[in-house]
NULO-314147 format. One record per residue (C-alpha): x negated, y negated, z negated. Coordinates in steps of 0.1 Angstrom, whole numbers, padded with zeros to 4 digits, always signed. Example, Ala and Ser with C-alpha at 12.3 -4.5 7.8 and 13.67 -1.06 7.14 Angstrom:
# NULO-314147
-0123+0045-0078-0137+0011-0071
END
This chain:
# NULO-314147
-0179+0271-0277-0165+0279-0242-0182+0264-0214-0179+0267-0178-0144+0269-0179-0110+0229-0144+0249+0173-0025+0224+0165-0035+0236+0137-0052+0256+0169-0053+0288+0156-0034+0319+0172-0045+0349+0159-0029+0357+0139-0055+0326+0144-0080+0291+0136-0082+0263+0161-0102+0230+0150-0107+0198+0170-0121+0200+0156-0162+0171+0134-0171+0139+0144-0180+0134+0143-0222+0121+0107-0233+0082+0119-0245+0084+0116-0283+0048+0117-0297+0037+0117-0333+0025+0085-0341-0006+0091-0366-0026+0064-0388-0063+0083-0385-0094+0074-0406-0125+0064-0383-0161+0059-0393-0172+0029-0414-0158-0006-0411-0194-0020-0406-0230-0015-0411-0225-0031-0444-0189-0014-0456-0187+0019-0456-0147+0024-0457-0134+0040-0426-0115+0016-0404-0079+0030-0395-0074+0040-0358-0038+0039-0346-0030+0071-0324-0004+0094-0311-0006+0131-0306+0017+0145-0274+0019+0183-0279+0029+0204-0252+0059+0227-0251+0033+0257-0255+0012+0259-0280-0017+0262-0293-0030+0248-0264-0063+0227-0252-0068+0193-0264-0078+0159-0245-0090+0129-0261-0074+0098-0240-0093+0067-0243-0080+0033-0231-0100+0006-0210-0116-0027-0223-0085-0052-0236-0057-0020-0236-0044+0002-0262-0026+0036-0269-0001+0022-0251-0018+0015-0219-0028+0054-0213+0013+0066-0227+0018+0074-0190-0007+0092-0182-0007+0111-0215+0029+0120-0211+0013+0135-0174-0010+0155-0192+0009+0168-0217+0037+0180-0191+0007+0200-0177+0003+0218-0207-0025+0196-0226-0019+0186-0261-0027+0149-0255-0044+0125-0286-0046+0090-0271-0058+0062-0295-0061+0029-0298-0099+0020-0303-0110+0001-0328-0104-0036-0328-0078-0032-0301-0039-0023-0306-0033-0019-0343-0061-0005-0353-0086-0021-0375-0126-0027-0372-0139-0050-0350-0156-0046-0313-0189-0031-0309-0184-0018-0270-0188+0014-0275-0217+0014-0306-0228+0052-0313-0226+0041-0349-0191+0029-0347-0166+0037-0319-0182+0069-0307-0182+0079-0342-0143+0072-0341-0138+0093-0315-0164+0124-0332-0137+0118-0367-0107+0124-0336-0123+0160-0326-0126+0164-0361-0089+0158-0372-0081+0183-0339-0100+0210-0348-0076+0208-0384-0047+0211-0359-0026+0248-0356-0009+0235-0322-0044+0233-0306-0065+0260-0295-0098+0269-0316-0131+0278-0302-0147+0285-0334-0143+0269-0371-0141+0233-0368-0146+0238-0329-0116+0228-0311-0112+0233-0271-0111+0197-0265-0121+0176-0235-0121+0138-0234-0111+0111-0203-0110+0077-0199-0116+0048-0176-0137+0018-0176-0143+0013-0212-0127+0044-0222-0147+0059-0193-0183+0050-0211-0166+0062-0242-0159+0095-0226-0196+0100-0212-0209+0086-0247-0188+0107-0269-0198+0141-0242-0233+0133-0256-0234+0130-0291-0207+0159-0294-0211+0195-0282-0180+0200-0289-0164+0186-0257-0157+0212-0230-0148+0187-0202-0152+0149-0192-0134+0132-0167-0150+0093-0165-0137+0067-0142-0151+0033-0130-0172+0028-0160-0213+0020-0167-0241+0040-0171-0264+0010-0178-0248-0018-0195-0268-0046-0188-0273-0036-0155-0239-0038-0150-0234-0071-0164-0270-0087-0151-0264-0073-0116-0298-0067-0093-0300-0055-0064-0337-0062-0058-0361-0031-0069-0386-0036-0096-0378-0074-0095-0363-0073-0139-0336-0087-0148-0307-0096-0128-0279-0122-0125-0251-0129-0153-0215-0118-0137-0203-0148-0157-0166-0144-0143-0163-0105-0157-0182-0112-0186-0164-0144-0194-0132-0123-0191-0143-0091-0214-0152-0117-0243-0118-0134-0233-0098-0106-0241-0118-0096-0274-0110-0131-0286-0073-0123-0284-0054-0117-0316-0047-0079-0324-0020-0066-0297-0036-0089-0270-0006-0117-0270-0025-0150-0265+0007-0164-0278+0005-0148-0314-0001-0169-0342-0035-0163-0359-0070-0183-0369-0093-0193-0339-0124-0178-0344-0153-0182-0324-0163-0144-0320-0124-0128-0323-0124-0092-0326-0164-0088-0318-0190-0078-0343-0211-0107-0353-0241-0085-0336-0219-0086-0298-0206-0123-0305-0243-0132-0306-0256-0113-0276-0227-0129-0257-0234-0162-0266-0268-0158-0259-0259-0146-0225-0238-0171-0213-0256-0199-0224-0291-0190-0215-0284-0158-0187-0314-0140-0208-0314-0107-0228-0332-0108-0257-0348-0075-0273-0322-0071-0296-0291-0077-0277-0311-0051-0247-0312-0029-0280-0276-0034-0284-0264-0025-0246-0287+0002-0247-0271+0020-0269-0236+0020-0258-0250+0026-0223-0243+0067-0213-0277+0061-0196-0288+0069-0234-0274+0101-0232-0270+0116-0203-0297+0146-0208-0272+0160-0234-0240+0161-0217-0238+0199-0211-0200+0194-0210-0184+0195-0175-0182+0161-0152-0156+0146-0134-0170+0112-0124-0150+0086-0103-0160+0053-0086-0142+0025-0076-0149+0012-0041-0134-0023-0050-0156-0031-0082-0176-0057-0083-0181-0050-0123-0191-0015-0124-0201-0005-0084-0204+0029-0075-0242+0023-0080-0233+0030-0117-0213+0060-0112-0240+0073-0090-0266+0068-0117-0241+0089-0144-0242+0118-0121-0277+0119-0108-0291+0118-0143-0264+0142-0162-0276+0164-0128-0310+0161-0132-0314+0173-0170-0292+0200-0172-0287+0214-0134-0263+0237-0138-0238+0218-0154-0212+0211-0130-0206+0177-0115-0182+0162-0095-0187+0128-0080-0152+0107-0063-0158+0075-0045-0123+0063-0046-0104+0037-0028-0098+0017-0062-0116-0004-0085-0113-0032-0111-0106-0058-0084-0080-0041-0067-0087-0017-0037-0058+0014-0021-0035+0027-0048-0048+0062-0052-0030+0068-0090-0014+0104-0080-0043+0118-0064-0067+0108-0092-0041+0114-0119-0038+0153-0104-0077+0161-0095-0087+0148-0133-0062+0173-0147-0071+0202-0120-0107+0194-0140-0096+0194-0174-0075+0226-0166-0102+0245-0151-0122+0238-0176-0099+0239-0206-0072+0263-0197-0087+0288-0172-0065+0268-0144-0076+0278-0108-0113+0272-0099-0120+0235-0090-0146+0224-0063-0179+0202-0071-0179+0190-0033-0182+0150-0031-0152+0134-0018-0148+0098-0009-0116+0077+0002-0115+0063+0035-0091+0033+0043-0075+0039+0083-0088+0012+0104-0115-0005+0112-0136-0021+0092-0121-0056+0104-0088-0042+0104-0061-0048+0074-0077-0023+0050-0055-0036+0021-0022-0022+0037-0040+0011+0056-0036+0048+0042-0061+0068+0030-0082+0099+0042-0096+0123+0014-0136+0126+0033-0158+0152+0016-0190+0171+0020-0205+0203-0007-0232+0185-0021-0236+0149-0034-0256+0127-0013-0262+0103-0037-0262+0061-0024-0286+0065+0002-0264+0093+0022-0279+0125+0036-0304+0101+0061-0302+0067+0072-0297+0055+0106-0318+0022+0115-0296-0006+0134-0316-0033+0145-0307-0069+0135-0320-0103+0147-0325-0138+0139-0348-0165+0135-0369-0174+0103-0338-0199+0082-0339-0222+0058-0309-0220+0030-0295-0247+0004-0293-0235-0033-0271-0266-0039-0275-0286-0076-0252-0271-0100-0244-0241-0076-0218-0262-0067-0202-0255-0041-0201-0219-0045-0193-0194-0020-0164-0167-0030-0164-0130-0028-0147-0116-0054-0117-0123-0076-0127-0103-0108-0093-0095-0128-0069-0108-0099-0061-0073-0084-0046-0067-0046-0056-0107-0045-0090-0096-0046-0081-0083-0009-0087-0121+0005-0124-0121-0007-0133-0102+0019-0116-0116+0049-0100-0151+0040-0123-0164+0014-0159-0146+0019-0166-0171+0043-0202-0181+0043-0208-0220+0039-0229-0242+0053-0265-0246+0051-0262-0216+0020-0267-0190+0040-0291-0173+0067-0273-0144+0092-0292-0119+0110-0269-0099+0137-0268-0068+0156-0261-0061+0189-0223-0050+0199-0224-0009+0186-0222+0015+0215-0201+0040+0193-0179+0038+0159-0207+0038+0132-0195+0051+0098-0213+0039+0069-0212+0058+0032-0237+0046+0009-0260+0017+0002-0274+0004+0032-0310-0009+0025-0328-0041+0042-0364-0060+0031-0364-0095+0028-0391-0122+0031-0384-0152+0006-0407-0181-0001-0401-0222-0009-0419-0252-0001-0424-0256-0041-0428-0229-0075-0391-0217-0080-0385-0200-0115-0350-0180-0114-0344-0177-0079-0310-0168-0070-0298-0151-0036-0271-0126-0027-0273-0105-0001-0243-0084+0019-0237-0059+0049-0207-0079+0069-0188-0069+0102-0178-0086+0127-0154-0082+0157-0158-0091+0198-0141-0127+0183-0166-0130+0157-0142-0126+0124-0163-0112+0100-0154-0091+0070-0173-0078+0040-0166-0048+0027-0142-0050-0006-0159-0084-0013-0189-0073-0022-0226-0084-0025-0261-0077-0037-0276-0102-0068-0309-0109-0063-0329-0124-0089-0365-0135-0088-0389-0145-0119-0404-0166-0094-0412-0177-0058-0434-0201-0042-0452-0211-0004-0463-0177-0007-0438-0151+0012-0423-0125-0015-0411-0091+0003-0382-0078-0013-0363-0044-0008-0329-0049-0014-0302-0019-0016-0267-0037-0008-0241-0023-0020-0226+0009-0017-0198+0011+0006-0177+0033+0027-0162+0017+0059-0166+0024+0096-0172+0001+0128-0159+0000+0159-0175+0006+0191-0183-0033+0201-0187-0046+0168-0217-0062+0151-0236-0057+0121-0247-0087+0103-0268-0091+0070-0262-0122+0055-0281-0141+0026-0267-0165+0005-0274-0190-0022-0242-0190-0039-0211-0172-0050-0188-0182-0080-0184-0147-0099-0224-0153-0109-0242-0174-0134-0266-0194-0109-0298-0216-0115-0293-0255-0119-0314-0262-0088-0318-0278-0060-0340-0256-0038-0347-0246-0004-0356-0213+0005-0374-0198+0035-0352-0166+0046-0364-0141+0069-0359-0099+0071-0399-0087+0086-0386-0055+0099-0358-0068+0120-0336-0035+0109-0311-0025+0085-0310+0012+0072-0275+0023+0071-0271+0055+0052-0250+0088+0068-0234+0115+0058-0215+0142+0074-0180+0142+0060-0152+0164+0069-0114+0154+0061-0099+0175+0031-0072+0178+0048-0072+0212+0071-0052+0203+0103-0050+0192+0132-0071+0161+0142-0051+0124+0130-0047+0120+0172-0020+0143+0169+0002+0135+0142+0025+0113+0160+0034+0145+0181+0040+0167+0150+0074+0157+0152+0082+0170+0187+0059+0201+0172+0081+0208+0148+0115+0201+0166+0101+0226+0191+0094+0256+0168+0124+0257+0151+0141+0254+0184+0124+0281+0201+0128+0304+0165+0167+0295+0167+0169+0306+0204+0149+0342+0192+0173+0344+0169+0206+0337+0191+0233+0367+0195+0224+0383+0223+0247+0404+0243+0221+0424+0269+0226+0463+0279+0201+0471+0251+0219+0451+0224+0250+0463+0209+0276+0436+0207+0293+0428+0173+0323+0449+0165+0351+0437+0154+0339+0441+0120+0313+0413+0119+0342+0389+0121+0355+0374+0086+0369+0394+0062+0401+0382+0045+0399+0401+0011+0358+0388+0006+0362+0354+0026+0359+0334-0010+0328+0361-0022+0292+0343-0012+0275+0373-0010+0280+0409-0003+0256+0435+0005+0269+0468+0013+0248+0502+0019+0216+0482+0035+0187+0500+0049+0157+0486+0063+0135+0516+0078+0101+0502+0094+0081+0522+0119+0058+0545+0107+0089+0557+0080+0087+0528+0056+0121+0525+0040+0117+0491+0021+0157+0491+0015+0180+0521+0007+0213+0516+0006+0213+0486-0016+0246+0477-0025+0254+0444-0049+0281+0409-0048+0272+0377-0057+0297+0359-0074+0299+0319-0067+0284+0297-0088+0258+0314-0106+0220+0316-0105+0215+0352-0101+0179+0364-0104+0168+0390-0078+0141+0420-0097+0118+0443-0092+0084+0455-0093+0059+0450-0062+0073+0471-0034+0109+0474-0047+0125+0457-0014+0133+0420-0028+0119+0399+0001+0135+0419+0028+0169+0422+0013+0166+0385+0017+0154+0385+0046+0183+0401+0057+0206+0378+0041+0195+0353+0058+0191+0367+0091+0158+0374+0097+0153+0408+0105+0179+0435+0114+0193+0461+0087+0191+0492+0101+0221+0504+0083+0246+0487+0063+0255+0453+0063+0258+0418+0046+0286+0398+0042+0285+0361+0041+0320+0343+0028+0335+0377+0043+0317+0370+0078+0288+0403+0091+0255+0386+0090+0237+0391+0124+0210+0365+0140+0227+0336+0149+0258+0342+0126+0278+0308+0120+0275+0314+0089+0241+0311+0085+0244+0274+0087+0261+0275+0050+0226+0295+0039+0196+0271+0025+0165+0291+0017+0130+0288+0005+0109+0317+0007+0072+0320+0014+0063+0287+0001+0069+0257+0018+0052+0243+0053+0047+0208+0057+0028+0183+0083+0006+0166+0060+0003+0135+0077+0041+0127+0075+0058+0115+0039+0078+0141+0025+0111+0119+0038+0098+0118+0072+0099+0155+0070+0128+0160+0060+0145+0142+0085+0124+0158+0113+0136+0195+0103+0171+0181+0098+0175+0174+0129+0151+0203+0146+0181+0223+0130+0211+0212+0151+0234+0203+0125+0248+0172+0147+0277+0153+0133+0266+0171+0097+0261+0152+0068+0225+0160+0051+0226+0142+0017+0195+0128+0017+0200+0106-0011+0220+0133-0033+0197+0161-0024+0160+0137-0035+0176+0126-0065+0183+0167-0075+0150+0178-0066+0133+0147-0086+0107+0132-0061+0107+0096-0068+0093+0076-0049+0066+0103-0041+0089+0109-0009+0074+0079+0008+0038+0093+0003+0020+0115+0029+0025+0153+0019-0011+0156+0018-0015+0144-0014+0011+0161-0031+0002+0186-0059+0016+0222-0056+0047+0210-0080+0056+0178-0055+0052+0205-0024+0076+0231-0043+0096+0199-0051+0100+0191-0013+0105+0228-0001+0137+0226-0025+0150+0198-0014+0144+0210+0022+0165+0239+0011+0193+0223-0001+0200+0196+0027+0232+0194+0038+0244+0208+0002+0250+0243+0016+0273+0268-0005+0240+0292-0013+0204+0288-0019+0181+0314-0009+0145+0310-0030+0117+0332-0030+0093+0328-0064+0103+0292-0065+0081+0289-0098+0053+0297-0082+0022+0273-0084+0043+0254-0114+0029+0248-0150+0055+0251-0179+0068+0217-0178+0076+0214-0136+0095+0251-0145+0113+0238-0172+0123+0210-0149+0130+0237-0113+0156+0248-0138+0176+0220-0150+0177+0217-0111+0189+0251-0103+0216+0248-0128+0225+0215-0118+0231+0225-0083+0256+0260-0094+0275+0233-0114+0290+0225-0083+0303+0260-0075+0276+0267-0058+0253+0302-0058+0218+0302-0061+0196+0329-0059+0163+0336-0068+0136+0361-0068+0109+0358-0095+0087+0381-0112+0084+0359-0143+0110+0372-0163+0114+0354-0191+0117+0324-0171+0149+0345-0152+0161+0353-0184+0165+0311-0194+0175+0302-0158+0200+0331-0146+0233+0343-0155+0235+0373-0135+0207+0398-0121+0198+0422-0102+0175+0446-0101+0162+0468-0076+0135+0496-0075+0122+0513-0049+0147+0494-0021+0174+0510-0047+0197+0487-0069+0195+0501-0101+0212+0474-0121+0234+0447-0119+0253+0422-0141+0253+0393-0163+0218+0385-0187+0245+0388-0216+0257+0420-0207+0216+0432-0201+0209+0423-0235+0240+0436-0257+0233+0458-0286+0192+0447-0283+0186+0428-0308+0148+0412-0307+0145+0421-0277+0134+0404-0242+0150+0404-0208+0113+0422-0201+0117+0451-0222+0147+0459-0207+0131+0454-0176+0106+0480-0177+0127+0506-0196+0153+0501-0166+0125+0508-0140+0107+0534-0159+0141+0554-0166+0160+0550-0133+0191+0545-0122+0212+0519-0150+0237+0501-0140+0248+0474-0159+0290+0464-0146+0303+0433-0150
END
């Protein structure tokens, strides 16, 4: 069992190339048997799946499990991402969802986890996937929401999983569902609105169409067992023992001491159903049973009601996990990191951008301390109006970026239902991560069985707008109250937002709000908070990102404009009484003028009596990719860095299109290179950077290809995003395409491959090729050879600054037959001096 382990449209006069499509993802579909239908029939229900196999195999295996109301089909995208990064991908449709059969039991350990345990099963029967031991597969499981329990469930009943990647999901079910925010005070308050829309979509005929012809039943899909528990719910907003029996079970909180697997665990800012309070309780507890198992805790700008689109970023740090894990990828960090929408807290959150925050160690909802803020108001009296009616609204559950209004338009508290208690105007920006925490003082002039209050954290600007924080607020629920003051201490929710300097803090209680199930009333309550403070949790957070403070972004692009200006004025011809002029033979040379490269007799001696070059000598015909060899040491990087200008030969010469190279050369301009990896500003979108260095270069009048030159290099619409939340295949991505503006006649690139899994180098290449269809040359220096041996048609190959080879791949591998461009290779360098003519 391992453990541990995480033009470019090309314009051609009259012609137009583009890179070829990616391959449509064709996974097997598979019919699988699950466990039994029911407690009562023991035939296996059928679980509808497919299996996405990568182009290498045997390889790692994730289980993919959907979310509440989805299927197989609802995770296809993201399997198809996985699978490009090398995972062989099994995503399913659960049982009693899709077209699969059974009915709904949320997650039972007798039913759908056992599913999932008969999925590793099938996988370890697999050749394409890789085996730990007999029956063992190396298999790790994500999913979200529902899937996300699923994953944390299935992590705990099966040793078998290697790594778990859970997002906005429960650890306690009925918590989640009977929401309290009171401690100690028992049960809390029916969500009635999520709830009522989780039974909703179980009542749905198989496939979810609410159109489809089919009986009406009252329980749907459900299990006669969850049908009850709902109906008791709803109608009564109890629990009885055997529907808390029920939740229990399918709660990971039931489990957690025996996940041993490692933990990726997200939470969604915007969610109102499952808060980061649950995600927090999933990593504290997994944490406290087995400390050395690593955990990794994201609060991120998402959530079932809506929030920041955050897909990429989460999409790439859940398969960083799994491959780190799974595939000895590169090492992945534990540190907590939470999503921070720009602006103020009273500011247009819903439309800001997002800054990655994170610190080593988890502070869990109450932050690393808490700050006190003081907060006043008078003793108040509130309405709890007959029927609940009208009710106050905070969140949209299930209406998505609408659920944005809850928190400025709608949340407005009304009349008579609610007490405030405000701060003073804040002397500084106050950032708040966490739970904040106040104690309340209730009582009524009368017994009160069920009491119902909801309690929230709002801010409010010099005008006096208010907003709360992604809609949401604390459920209270008390047994009872009476004349008699009840002190309660109330953790509101967990939040991450920041105040201005000259805003106010206000804790507000309430009677109402229409997502909850709320007592028939009418009462009046007596609201007051005894210690006149609210403890606002802090944590000291650094950006992920490395540069230079936000302030300055706005001047990156005068930065930028300015280096390459001063590096183009370095590298100007220079004429001076040290300098030798050109001779006459760096002008053009008739007889090479259509030849895009030629390198003649080059030396490159450094001081100290390096010689990296020695008299390499090699042509480059147009349009080819031609692959650039060697071994460590043998001189590839500075023969092209004397192609392109960058340092001096000190003998010899290179010819571009028949004209010398020397800094400054014309001809440079018709050079595009990529060498070193690629340097961005972060803060810009990948467009916005192109169009800065396209004009830092001075190509006035020139046309770049913008358009042609994104659709080669295959961004999408990740060129509007900020390049700080690009993964190492988006950033290699952008360097080519900042190679290739303005379509010139040869591309430089220096181990473009690097940093790529299988997939995005199977995809560089179709774009290579693409772009030498035009006519124009490409060359590249890698040391993976069998990738130069699918992607070139010539090579070269140098040793010791020496060319010791050159021609076609055909010609390199005539007369050797099962053999690889490798084994040439190495005989080549271990013998000497081969060359290869063309």
């Amino acid at each position: 069992m391992r453990r541990w382990l995480g033009s470019a449209a090309v314009v051609v006069i009259v012609a137009l190339t583009v890179a070829p499509a990616r391959a449509e993802v064709s996974p097997e579909a598979l019919q699988l048997p699950g466990a039994a239908t029911s407690a009562t029939d023991p035939s296996p229900v059928t679980l509808s799946a497919d299996l996405y196999l990568p182009t290498q195999v045997p390889a790692p295996a994730v289980v993919l499990a959907h979310g509440f109301g989805g299927s197989k089909a609802a995770v296809a995208e993201e399997a198809a991402y996985l699978q490009e990064r090398g995972f062989a991908v099994l995503a399913y449709s659960a049982r009693g969802f899709g077209e699969s059969t059974g009915l709904i039991s949320m997650n039972s350990p007798q039913f759908e986890v056992a599913d999932a345990r008969r999925i590793v099963d099938y996988l370890s029967e697999r050749p394409e996937i890789v085996q730990d031991g007999a029956g063992d597969p190396r298999v790790g499981v994500s999913g979200g929401s529902y899937g996300g329990a699923l994953a944390l469930l299935l992590a705990g009943y099966d040793d078998r999983i290697d790594a778990v990647v859970a997002d906005i999901t429960w650890n306690d079910l009925e918590s989640s569902l009977f929401g309290q925010s009171a401690r100690g005070a028992g049960l809390g308050v029916l969500k009635q609105l999520w709830t009522g829309f989780f039974f909703s979509a179980g009542l749905l005929p198989s496939g979810g169409n609410p159109l489809a012809p089919g009986p009406v039943t009252e329980c749907g899909r459900f299990s006669p067992e969850w049908c009850a528990a709902y109906t008791e719910a709803a109608t009564t907003g109890t629990v009885s023992p055997a529907a808390a029996e029920l939740m229990a079970a399918s709660s990971p909180a039931s489990v957690s001491n025996s996940i041993t697997a490692p933990t990726l665990i997200g939470g969604g800012q915007s969610d109102s159903l499952f808060p980061l309070a649950q995600a927090n309780a999933n990593a504290e507890q997994i944490s406290a049973a087995n400390p050395d198992v690593p955990v990794k805790v994201v609060w991120h700008a998402e959530g079932h009601d809506g929030g920041v689109d955050e897909t990429e970023r989460l999409r790439a740090l859940g398969a960083d996990w799994l491959s780190a894990y799974l595939a000895d990828g590169p090492a992945v960090s534990t540190a907590f990191e939470v999503s921070e929408v720009s602006g103020s807290a009273v500011s247009d959150r819903a439309a800001g951008t997002v800054d990655v925050l994170s610190t080593p160690d988890y502070p869990g909802l109450y932050g690393q301390g808490q700050r006190p803020i003081p907060v006043r108001g008078p003793t108040q009296q509130v309405l709890a109006p007959a029927g609940g009616v009208p009710a106050a609204v905070t969140a949209l559950p299930g209406a998505g970026g609408l659920a944005g209004l809850a928190s400025s338009v709608l949340a407005l508290p009304l009349p008579g239902q609610s007490a405030g208690f405000l701060s003073e105007p804040l002397a500084e920006p106050l950032q708040v991560i966490g739970s904040p925490r106040v104690r309340l003082q209730v009582s009524s002039d009368r017994p009160v069985r069920d009491a119902v209050l909801f309690a929230s954290l709002r801010i409010a600007d010099a005008s006096q707008r208010q907003i709360l924080p992604n809609g949401l607020v604390a459920p209270i629920r008390l047994a009872e109250i009476g004349p008699e003051p009840v002190t309660v201490e109330v953790d509101l929710p967990a939040i991450v937002t920041e105040a201005a300097a000259g805003d106010r803090l206000a804790v507000v209680v309430a009677t109402t709000d229409q997502a909850y199930r709320l007592p028939e009333g009418p009462a009046v309550y007596t609201v007051s908070l005894p210690d006149g403070e609210v403890f606002v949790p802090q944590v000291d957070v650094v950006s992920t990102a490395t540069e230079a403070p936000a302030w300055l972004w706005p001047l990156g692009g005068l930065v930028l404009v300015l280096v390459i200006a001063v590096v183009t004025w370095l590298l100007r011809p220079r004429h001076g009484d040290d300098e030798p002029r050109p001779d006459a033979s760096a002008g053009p040379s008739a007889a090479a003028a259509d030849v895009p490269i030629s390198v003649r007799g080059l030396v490159k001696r450094f001081k100290g009596g390096l010689t990296a070059v020695d008299g390499a000598t090699f042509t480059v015909p147009p349009g080819v990719v031609l692959g650039l060899l060697g071994p460590n040491g043998a001189g590839k990087t500075t023969t092209m860095r004397m192609i392109m200008g960058l340092i001096r030969p000190t003998d010899g010469e290179v010819r571009v299109f028949g004209q010398r190279i020397l800094p400054g050369s014309a001809a440079l301009a018709r050079i595009g290179s990529f060498v070193e990896g690629p340097g961005f500003l972060p803060y810009l979108s990948g467009r916005r950077n192109l169009e800065l260095y396209w004009k830092a270069s001075g190509r006035v009048g020139q046309e770049p290809y913008f358009d042609g030159v994104l659709e080669i290099a295959g961004l999408g619409s990740a060129v509007d995003r900020k390049v700080k939340t690009y993964s190492q295949g988006m950033r290699q991505r952008l360097g080519l395409a900042q190679a290739m503006l303005g379509m010139p006649d040869v591309l430089l690139l220096d181990e473009p491959t690097n940093g790529l899994d299988p997939p995005q180098i199977r995809e560089m290449r179709d774009v290579l090729h693409a772009y030498a269809a035009t006519g124009r040359t490409v060359i590249i220096s890698s040391h993976l050879l069998s990738e130069v041996e699918q992607t070139c048609s010539h090579v070269v190959v140098m040793n010791r600054g020496q060319v010791i080879a050159e021609g076609t791949v055909a010609e390199f591998m005539r007369g050797r037959t099962g053999q690889r461009l490798e084994d040439v290779f190495l005989e080549m360098v271990g013998e000497g001096h081969t060359v290869v003519s063309s």
